[in-house]
C-alpha positions in Angstrom: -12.0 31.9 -4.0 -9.6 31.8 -1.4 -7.3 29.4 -2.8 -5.9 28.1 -6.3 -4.9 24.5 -7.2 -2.9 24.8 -10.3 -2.5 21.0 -12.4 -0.3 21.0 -15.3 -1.3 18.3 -17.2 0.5 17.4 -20.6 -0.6 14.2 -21.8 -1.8 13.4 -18.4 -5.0 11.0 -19.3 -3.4 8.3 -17.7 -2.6 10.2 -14.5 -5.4 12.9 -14.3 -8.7 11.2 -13.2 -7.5 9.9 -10.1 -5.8 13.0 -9.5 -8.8 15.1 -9.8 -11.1 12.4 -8.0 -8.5 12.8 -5.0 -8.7 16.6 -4.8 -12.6 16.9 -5.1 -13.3 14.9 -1.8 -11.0 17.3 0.1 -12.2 18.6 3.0 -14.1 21.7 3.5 -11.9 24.8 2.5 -13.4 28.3 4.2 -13.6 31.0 1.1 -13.6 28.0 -1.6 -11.2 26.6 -4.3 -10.8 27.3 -7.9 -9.0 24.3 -10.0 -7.1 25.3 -12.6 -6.3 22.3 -14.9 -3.7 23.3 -17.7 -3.6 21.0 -20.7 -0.5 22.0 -22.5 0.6 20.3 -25.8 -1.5 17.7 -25.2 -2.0 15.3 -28.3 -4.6 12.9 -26.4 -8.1 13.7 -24.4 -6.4 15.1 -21.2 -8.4 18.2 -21.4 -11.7 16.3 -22.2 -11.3 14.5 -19.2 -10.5 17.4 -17.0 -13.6 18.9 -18.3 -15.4 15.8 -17.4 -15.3 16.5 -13.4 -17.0 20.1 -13.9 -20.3 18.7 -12.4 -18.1 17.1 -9.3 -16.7 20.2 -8.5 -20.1 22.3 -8.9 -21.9 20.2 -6.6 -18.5 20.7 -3.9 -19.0 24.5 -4.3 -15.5 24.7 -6.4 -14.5 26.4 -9.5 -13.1 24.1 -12.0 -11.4 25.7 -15.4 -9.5 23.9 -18.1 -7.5 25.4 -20.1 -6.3 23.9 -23.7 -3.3 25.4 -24.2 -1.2 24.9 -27.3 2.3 25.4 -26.2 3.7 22.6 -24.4 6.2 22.8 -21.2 5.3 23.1 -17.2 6.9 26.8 -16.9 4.2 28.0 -19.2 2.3 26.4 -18.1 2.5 27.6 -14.4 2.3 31.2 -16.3 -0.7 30.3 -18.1 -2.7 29.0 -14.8 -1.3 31.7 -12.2 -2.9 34.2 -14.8 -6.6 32.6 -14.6 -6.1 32.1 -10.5 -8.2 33.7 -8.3 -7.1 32.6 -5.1 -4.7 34.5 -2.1 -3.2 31.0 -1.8 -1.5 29.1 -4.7 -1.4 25.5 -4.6 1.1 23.8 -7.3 -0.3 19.7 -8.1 1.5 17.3 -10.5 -0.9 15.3 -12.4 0.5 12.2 -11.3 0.2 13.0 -7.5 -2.6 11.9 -5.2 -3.6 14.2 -2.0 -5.0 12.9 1.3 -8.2 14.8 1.9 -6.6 17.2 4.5 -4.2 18.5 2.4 -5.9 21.2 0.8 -7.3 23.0 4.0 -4.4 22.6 5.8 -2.3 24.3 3.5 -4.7 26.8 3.1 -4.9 27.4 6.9 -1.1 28.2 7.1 -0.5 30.2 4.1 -3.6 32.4 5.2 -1.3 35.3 6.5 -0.3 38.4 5.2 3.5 38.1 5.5 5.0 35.4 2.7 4.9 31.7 3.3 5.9 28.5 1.5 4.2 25.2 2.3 3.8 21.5 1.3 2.8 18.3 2.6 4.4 14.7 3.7 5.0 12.9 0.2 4.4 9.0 0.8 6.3 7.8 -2.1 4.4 5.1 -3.5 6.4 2.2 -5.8 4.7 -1.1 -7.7 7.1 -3.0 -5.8 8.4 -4.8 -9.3 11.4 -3.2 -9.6 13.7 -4.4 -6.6 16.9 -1.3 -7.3 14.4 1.5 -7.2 12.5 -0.1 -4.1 16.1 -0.6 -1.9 17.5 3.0 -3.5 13.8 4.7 -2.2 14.4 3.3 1.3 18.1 5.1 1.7 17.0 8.3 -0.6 14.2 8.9 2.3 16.8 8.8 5.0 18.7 11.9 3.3 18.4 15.1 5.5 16.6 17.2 2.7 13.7 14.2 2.9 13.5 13.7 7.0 14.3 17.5 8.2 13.6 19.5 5.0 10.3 20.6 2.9 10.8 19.2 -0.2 7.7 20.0 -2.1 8.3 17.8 -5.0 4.7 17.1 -6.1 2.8 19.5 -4.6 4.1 23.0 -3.1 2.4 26.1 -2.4 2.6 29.7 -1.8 0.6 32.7 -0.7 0.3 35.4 -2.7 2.9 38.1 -0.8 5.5 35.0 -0.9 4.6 35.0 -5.3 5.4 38.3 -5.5 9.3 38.1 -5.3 9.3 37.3 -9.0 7.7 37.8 -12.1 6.8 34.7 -14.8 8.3 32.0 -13.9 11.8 31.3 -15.4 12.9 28.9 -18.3 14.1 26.7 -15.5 14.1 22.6 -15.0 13.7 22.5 -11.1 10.7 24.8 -10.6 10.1 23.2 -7.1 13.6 23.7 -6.4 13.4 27.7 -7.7 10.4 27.8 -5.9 11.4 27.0 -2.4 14.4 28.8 -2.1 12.3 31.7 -2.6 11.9 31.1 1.0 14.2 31.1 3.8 13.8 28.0 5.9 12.2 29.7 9.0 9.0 30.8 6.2 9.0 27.0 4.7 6.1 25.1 6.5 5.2 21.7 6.7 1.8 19.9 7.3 0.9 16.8 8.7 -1.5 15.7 5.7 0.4 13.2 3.1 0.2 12.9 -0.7 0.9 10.2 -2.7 4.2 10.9 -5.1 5.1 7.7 -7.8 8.9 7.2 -7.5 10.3 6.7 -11.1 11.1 3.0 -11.6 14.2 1.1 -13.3 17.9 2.0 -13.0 17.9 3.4 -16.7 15.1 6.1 -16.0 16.0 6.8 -12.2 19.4 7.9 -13.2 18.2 9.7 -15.8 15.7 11.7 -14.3 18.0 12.0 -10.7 20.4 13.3 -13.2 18.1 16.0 -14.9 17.2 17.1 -11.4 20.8 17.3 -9.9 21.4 19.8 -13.2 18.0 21.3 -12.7 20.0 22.0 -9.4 23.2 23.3 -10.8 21.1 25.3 -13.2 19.8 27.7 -10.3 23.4 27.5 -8.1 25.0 29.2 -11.6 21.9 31.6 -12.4 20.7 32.3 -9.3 23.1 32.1 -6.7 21.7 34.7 -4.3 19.1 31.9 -3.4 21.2 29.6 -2.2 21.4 31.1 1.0 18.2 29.8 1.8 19.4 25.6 0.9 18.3 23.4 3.7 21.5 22.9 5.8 21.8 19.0 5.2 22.3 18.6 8.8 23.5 15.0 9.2 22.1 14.3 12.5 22.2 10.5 11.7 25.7 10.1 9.5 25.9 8.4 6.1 28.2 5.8 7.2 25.3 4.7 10.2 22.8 5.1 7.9 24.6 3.0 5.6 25.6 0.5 8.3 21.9 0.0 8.9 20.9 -1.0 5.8 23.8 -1.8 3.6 21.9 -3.5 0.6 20.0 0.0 0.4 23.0 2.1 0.6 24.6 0.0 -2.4 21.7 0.7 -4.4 21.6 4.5 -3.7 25.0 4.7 -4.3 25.1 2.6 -7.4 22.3 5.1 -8.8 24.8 8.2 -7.3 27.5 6.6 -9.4 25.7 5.9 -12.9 24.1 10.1 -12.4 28.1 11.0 -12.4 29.3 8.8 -15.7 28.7 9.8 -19.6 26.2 6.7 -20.0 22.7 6.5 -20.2 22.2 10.0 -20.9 18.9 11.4 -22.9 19.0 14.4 -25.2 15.8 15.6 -23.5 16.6 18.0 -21.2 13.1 17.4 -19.6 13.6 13.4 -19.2 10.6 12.3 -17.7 10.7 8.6 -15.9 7.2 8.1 -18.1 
């Protein structure tokens, strides 16, 4: 197959089916997919599930595997799956995430090249609306540089296989996407026009918590792996903060209120992988 869509899925029964359902009516893909679902430490019927969509992916012409893996945790996880992949390109899908049907093939398209690439979509971060903090913070967070000029790849990222090859298994690291795309200088980090759907975590308590896993997820590669830091996004304010903030002040207050709680010793969690739920 010529490319590899790797789904960690740990308790994911909520999240998976429409997941799946999303991927299978991609577009055509020349050479094929494989779908590697990995249920890891799951105590409910995630792997059941992901087994349920073999006939789906039969009648596309894809390869779907499941595999029901004892050990919990996404790095493993990622181990586990690259292992069983057959593909040149490598696709990495959060559960939770929903991909527009062009997604797919269009990565595929611009990872299909010998020398090594990095690539992702457009997230459309998608909120329930009943939370009014996390909706105002969202509308300032996705005026940031990283979000309008960068390639985040929170989601969904991807990789050819000559871009895999500058490291082994994958570390005991929080911020894989992070680790991941500063693997890659900026000029090999591509973007494509097809979107994704990516839930923003809701409520002030679990935003901060989770914003403050990832900023240390951050600081966890700046103090282990400081050689890739040459390869951070510039953060090229071509818009400042205090226009930006001008603009829309109520959105700026929120994103700075959330800035402010990640910074003070409250509402910490002894998880060091929080999730938001």
């Amino acid at each position: 197959m010529k490319t590899s869509v790797l789904i960690p899925a740990h308790n994911e029964a909520d999240y998976l089916p429409a997941c799946l359902t999303a991927l299978l009516t991609s577009e055509p893909v020349a050479g094929g997919v494989q779908v590697v679902v990995i249920a890891n430490g799951c105590t409910d019927n995630t792997a059941e599930i992901a087994r349920g969509f073999t006939a789906q992916a039969e009648e596309k012409g894809w390869q779907l595997l499941v595999l029901d893996v004892a050990q919990g945790g996404k790095l493993n996880a990622w181990n586990k799956g690259e292992a069983a992949a057959s593909g040149e390109v490598l696709i990495y899908l959060d559960a939770d995430v929903v991909v527009s049907p062009q997604v797919v093939v269009q990565i595929t398209d611009v990872l299909d090249v010998d020398t090594p690439r990095y690539a992702s979509g457009r997230a459309n971060v998608t909120l329930t609306g009943e939370d009014t903090l996390t909706r105002h913070y969202t509308r300032f967070w996705l005026t940031t540089p990283f979000m309008v000029h960068g390639v985040p790849g929170f989601g969904v990222f991807a990789m050819n296989r000559a871009g895999r090859a500058r490291w082994g298994d994958w570390p005991d690291i929080i911020s894989d996407d992070t680790f991941a795309r500063l693997n890659f200088t900026p000029a090999e980090r591509h973007s494509v026009p097809a979107d994704y759907d990516w839930p923003m975590i809701e409520g002030f308590t679990r935003l901060v918590q989770v914003r403050r896993r990832q900023d240390i997820g951050v600081a966890e590669i700046e103090t282990g792996y400081p050689e890739l830091m040459v390869n951070d996004d510039t953060h090229d304010q071509t818009v400042p903060l205090w226009k930006r903030a001008l603009k829309d002040p109520v959105a700026f207050v929120a994103f700075a209120a959330v800035r402010l709680a990640i910074r003070l010793p409250i509402l910490r969690s002894g998880n060091r992988w929080a999730r938001g739920r």
